[in-house]
C-alpha positions as CSV (number, residue, x, y, z in Angstrom):
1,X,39.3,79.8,70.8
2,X,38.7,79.5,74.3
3,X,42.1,78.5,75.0
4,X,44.4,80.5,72.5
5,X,42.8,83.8,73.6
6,X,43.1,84.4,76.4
7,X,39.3,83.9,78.2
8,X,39.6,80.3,79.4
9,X,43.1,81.3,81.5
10,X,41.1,84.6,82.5
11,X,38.1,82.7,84.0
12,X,40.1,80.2,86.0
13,X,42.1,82.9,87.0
14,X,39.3,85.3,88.1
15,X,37.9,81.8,90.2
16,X,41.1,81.9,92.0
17,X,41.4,85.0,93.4
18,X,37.4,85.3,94.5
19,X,38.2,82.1,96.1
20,X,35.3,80.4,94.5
21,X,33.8,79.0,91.6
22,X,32.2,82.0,89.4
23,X,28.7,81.6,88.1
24,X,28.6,82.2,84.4
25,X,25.8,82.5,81.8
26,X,25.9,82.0,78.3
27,X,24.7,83.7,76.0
28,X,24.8,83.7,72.1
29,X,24.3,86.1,69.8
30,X,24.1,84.2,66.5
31,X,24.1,80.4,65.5
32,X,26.3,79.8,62.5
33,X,25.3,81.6,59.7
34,X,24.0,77.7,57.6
35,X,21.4,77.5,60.0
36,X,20.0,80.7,59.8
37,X,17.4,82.1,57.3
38,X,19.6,85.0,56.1
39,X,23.0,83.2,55.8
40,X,25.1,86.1,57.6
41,X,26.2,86.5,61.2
42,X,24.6,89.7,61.7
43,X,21.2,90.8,60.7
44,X,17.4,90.1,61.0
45,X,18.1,86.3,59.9
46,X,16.1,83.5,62.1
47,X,16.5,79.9,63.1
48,X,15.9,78.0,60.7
49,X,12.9,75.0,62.2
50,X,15.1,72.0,60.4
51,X,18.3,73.3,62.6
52,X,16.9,73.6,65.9
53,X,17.3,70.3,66.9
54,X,21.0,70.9,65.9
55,X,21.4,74.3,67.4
56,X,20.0,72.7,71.1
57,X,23.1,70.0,70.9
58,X,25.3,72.8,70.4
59,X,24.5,74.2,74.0
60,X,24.6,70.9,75.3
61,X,28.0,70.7,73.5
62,X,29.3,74.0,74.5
63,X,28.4,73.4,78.5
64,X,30.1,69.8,78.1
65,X,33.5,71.4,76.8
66,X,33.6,74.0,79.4
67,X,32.8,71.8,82.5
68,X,35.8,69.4,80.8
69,X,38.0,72.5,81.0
70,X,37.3,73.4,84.3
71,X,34.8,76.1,83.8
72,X,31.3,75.3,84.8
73,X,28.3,76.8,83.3
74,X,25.8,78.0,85.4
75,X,23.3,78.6,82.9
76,X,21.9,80.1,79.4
77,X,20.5,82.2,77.7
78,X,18.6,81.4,74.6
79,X,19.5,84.4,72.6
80,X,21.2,87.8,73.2
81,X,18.8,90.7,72.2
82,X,15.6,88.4,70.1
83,X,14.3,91.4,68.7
84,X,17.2,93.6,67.4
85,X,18.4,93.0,64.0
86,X,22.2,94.5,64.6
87,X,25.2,95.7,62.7
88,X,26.8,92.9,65.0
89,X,25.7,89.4,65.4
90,X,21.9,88.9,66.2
91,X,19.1,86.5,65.7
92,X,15.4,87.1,66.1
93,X,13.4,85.2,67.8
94,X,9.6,85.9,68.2
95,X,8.0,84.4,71.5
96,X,6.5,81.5,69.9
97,X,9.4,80.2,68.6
98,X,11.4,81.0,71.6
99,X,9.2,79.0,73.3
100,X,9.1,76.5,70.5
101,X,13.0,76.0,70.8
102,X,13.1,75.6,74.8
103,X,10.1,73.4,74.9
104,X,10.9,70.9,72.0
105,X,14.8,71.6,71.2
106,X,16.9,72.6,73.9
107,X,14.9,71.7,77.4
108,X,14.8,68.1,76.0
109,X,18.5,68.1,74.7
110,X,19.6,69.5,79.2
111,X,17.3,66.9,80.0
112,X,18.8,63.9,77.9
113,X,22.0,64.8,78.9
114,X,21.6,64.9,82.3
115,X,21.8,68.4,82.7
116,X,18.8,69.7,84.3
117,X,20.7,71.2,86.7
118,X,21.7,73.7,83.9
119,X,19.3,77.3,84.3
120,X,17.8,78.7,81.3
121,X,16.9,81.8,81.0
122,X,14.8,83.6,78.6
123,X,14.0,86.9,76.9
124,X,17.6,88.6,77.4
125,X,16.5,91.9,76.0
126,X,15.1,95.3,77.4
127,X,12.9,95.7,79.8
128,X,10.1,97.1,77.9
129,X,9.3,94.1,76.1
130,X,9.7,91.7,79.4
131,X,6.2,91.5,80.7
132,X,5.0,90.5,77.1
133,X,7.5,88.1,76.8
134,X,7.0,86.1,79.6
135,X,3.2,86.1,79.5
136,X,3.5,84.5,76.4
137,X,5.9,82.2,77.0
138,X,4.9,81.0,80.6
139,X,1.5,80.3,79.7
140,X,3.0,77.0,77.4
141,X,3.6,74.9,80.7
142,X,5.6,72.0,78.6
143,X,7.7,75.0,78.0
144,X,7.4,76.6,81.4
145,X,8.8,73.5,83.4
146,X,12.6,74.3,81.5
147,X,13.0,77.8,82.4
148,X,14.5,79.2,85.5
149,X,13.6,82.8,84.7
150,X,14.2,86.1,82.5
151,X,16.6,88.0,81.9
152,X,16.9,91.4,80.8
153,X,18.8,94.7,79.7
154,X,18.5,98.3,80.5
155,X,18.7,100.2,77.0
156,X,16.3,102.8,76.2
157,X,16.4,105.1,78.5
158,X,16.7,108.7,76.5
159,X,18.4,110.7,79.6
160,X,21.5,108.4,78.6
161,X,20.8,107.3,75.0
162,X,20.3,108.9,71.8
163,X,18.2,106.0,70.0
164,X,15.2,105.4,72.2
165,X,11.6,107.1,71.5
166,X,11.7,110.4,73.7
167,X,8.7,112.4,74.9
168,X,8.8,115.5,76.9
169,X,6.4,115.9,80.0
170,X,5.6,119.4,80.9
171,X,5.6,120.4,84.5
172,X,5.6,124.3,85.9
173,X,7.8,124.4,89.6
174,X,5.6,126.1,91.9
175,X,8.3,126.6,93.8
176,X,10.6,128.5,90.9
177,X,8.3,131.1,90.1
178,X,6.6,128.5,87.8
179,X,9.2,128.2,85.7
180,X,8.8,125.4,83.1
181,X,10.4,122.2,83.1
182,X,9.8,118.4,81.8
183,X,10.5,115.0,83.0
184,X,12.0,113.1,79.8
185,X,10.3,109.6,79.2
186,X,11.4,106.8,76.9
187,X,11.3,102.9,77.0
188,X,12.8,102.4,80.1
189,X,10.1,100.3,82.0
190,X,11.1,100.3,85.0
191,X,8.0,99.1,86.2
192,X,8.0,95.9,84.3
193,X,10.7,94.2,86.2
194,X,7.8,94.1,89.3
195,X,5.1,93.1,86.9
196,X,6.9,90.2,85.7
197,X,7.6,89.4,89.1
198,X,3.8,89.1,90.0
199,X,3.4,87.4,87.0
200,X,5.4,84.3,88.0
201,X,6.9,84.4,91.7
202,X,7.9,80.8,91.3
203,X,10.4,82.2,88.4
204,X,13.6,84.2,88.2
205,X,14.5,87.7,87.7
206,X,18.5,88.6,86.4
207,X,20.2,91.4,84.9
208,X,22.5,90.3,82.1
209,X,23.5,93.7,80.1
210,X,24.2,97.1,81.5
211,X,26.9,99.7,79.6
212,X,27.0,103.1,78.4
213,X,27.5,103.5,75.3
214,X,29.8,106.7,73.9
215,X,27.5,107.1,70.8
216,X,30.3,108.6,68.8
217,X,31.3,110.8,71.1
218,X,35.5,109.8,72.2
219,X,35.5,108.3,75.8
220,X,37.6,111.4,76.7
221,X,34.5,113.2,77.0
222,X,32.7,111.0,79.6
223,X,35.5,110.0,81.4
224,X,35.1,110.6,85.3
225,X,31.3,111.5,85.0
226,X,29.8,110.5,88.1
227,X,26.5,110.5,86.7
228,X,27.3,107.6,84.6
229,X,27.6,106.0,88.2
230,X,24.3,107.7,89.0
231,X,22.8,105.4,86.3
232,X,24.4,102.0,87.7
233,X,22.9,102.4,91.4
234,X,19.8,104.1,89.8
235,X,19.3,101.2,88.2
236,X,20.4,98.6,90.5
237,X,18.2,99.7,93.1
238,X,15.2,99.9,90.9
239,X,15.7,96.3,89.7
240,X,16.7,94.8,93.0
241,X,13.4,96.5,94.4
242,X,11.7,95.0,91.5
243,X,12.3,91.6,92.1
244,X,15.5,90.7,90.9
245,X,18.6,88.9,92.1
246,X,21.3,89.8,90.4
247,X,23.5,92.3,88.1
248,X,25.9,91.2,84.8
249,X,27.8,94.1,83.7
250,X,28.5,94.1,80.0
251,X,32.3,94.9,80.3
252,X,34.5,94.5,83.1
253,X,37.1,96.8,81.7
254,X,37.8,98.4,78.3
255,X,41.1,100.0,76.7
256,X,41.4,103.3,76.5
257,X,38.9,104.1,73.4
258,X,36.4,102.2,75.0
259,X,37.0,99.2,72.8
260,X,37.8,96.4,71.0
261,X,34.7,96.7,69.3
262,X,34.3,95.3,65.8
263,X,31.5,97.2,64.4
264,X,32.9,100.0,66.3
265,X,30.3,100.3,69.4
266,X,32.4,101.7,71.7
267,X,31.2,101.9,75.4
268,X,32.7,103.5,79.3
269,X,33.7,100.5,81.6
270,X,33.6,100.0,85.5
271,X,37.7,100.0,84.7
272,X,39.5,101.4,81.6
273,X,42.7,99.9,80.9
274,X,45.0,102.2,79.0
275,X,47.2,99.8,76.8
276,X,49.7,102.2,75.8
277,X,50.8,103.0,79.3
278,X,49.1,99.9,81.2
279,X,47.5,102.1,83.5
280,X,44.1,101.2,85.2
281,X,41.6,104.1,85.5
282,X,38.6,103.1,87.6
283,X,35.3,105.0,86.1
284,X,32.2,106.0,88.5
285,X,30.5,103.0,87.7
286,X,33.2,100.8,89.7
287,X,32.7,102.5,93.1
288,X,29.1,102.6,92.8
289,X,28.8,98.9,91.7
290,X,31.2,98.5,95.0
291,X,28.3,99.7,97.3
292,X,26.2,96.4,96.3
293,X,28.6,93.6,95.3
294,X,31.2,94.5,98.6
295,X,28.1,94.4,101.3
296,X,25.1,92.1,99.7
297,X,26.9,88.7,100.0
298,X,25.7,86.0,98.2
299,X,22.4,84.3,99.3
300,X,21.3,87.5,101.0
301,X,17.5,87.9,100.9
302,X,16.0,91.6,100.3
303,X,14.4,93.4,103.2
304,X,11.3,95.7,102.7
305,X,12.7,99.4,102.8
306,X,11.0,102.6,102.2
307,X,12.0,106.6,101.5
308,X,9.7,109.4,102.9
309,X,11.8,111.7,100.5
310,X,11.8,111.2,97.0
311,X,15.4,112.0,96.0
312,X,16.2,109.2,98.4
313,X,16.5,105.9,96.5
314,X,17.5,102.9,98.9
315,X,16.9,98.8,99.0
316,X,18.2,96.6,101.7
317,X,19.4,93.2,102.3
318,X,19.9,91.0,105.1
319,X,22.8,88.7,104.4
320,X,23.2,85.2,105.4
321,X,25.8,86.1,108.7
322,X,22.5,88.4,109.6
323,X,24.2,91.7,108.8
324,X,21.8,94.0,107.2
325,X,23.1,95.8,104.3
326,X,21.4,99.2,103.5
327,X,22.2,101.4,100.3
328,X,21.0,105.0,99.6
329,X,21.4,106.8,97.0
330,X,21.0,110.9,97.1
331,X,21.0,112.2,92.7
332,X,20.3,115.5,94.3
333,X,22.3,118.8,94.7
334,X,20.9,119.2,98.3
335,X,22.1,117.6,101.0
336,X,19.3,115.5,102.9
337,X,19.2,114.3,106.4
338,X,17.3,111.0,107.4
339,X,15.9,108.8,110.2
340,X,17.4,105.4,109.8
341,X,15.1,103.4,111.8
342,X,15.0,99.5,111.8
343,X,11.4,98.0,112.4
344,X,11.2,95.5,115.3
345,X,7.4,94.8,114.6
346,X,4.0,96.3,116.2
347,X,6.3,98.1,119.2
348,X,8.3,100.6,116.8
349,X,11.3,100.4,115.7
350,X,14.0,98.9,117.7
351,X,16.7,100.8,116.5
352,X,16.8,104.5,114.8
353,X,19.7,107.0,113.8
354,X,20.4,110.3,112.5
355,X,22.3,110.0,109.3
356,X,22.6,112.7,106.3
357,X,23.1,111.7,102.5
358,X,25.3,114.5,101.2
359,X,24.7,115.9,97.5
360,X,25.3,113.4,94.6
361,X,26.1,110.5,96.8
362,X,25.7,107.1,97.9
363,X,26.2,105.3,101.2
364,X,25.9,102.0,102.8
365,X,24.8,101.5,106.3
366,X,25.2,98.1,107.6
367,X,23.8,97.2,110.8
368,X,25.3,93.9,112.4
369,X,23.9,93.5,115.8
């Protein structure tokens, strides 16, 4: 399938023009329906216990194959989405036996093979059920000692999303003649990324699944919005802060209905590809994903940063070549000047500049001396 669609050419392809091997993770979203306990792709069906031993040497398989055809594998995933019983394929997996699986299945199986060299990651789902997740599965060390780290989503977040749990928090702005207004809340989490983090700082934190979803609305109607890119760096930062080390878009581009989709769950792109006219419209979310993946070069290490205004969001890195790459983002309708000042220990900072973060904007300041 590999080969007659398309994918396998488009990989080797994409490896040539970035000049170097691209690190992939796998990630499936349904064994074959015989080893499941509802017999369908999609669904709240399991895996079944007798077929795990046989489900483990298909990702032994599957990673063989691809290394043949000149595709490594970085690493896995054990399962797209474990708690979300989809329209589309899905599989639930409850902690227990997703630590079941790792410890006696599929760690083994790497390890037989000669492929410990092979990450796996586990969880793959939002953040709101991450920190629970990982407690339970870390604390089995037999299972511990074959996973590299967690992965995770962003979904749930009701500023962007219809489905999530909302709730309004009231506020009055003292500053508005106490007029009233709410922060919306929803499942976001945020704040588990960190705690997971703490958890286990000898483990791994990656982003796997990002995309806004249209939600029945026609991608006509969301084309452009710059707040869609708003969410990207909004969340990028967050996560980066938070301890992890890297971001997986869900589509690199999509045509111009925001598809294929076969259950019809059509989503924006970074790059929308209009295939009546085989014109390439770059969306928001390209440019802002620019500010990270065009300055924080691989193997950079993150560099404590801090905001003394609130509508500031920024993280920093300082990349292997010693350049230190600095991104701020300004959600705002003000414009908001800044110190930039670079710490050089108990003395003060060594260096400091003036710099202003117009409305609705990001920037990247990178400082190579």
């Amino acid at each position: 399938r590999y080969k007659t669609s398309g994918m396998l050419w488009m990989m080797q392809r994409a490896a040539e023009l970035a000049g170097a091997p691209l690190t992939l993770l796998a990630s499936p979203w349904s064994p074959p329906p015989w080893m499941k306990t509802k017999r369908t792709f999609n669904g709240e069906g399991r895996l079944l216990p007798s077929c795990r031993d046989a489900w483990a040497w298909h990702f032994v398989l599957f990673v063989e194959k691809m290394q043949q055809m000149g595709v490594p594998i970085w690493g896995v995933s054990v399962q797209n989405e474990p708690e979300a019983a989809q329209a589309w394929e899905s599989c639930l997996y409850t902690a227990e036996e997703e630590k079941i699986f790792i410890r006696d299945h599929l760690g083994p199986a790497l390890e037989k093979r000669g492929m410990q060299g092979v990450k796996v990651l586990i969880w793959d789902h939002n953040r709101d059920g991450m920190f629970e997740r990982a407690a339970l599965t870390y604390a089995d060390p037999e299972a511990a000692k074959y996973i590299w780290g967690m992965c995770f989503h962003w979904y749930g977040d009701p500023r962007y999303e219809s489905w999530p749990p909302r709730a309004e928090v009231p506020y009055l702005d003292r500053q508005n003649s106490e007029k009233r207004i709410f922060e919306l809340r929803g499942c976001a989490g945020f704040e588990n990324v960190r705690r997971v983090a703490d958890l286990r700082p000898d483990k791994h934190l990656l982003f796997t699944e990002g995309c806004q979803e249209l939600g029945g609305r026609p991608l006509s109607q969301v084309m452009g919005d710059w707040k869609l890119g708003e969410r990207y760096a909004m969340n990028i930062i967050n996560d980066l802060n938070g301890g992890c080390e890297g971001f997986i878009d869900w589509n690199l581009f999509l045509d111009e209905y925001g598809g294929p989709n076969h259950v019809g769950n059509m989503c924006v792109a970074p790059a929308i590809c209009d295939s009546r006219s085989g014109q390439l419209i770059y969306q928001p979310s390209f440019w802002y994903i620019g500010h990270f993946s065009r300055y924080i070069k691989p193997g950079a290490r993150r560099v404590l940063s801090s905001t003394s205004r609130d509508a500031l969001e920024v993280t920093s890195y300082l990349n292997p070549d010693g350049s230190l790459a600095i991104v701020v983002m300004n959600q705002s309708e003000e414009n908001i000047s800044f110190w930039l000042k670079i710490a050089g220990g108990s003395v003060g900072p060594v260096a400091a500049t003036a710099v202003e973060a117009p409305a609705r904007s990001i920037l990247t300041l990178v400082a190579d001396d």
